[in-house]
N, C-alpha and C positions, 0 to 999 in steps of 0.2 A: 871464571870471571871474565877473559877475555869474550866470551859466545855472550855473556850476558849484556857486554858493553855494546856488541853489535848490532843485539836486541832492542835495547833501548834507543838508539838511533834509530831504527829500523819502525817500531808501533808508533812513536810520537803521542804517546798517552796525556790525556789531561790532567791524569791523576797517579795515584799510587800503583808500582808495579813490584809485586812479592813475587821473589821466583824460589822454587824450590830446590832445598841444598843438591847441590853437587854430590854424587856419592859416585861408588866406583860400578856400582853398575850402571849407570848414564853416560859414564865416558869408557869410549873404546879408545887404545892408543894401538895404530897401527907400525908395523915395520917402517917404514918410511920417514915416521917422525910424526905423521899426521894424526890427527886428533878431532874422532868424532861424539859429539855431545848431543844427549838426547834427554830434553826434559820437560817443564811447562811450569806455567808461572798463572797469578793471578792479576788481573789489570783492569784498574778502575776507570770503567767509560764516563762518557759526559753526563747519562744519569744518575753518575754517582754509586753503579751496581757494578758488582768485580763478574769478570767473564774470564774462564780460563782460558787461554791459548797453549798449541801445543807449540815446541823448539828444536829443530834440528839442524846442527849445524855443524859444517867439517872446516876443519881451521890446519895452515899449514906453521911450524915454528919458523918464525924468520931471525932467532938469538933474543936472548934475555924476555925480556916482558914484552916481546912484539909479533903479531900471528898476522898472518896471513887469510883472511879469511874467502874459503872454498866453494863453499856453498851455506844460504839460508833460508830455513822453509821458517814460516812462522803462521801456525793455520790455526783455527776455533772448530768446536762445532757445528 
């Protein structure tokens, strides 16, 4: 959820953005704490047509509901 929030900041969509569930092969947790997520989502451009992009991003835990975020790639076709 947190990789998703950073996403949506990040495209600045006009429209709707559907991202695909979270499941546990998308997210690696490494020793450290850190927490890499790999996924993609659908995002509706200004012509009103959904274009997939793809989501990779490594987030560090900073306690309770708040990440740090590592790295973010957010790329298409």
């Amino acid at each position: 959820t947190a990789c998703q929030g950073f996403v949506r900041k990040q495209i600045k969509a006009p429209g709707e953005v559907t991202f695909a569930p979270i499941r546990r092969r998308t997210v690696r947790r490494f020793a450290d704490g850190r927490v890499l997520v790999t996924s993609h989502a659908d995002v509706e451009n200004t012509a009103e047509r959904f274009v997939e992009i793809r989501i990779t991003c490594t987030m560090r835990p900073l306690g309770g509901d708040r990440w740090d975020l590592e790295t973010l790639v957010v790329s298409t076709d």
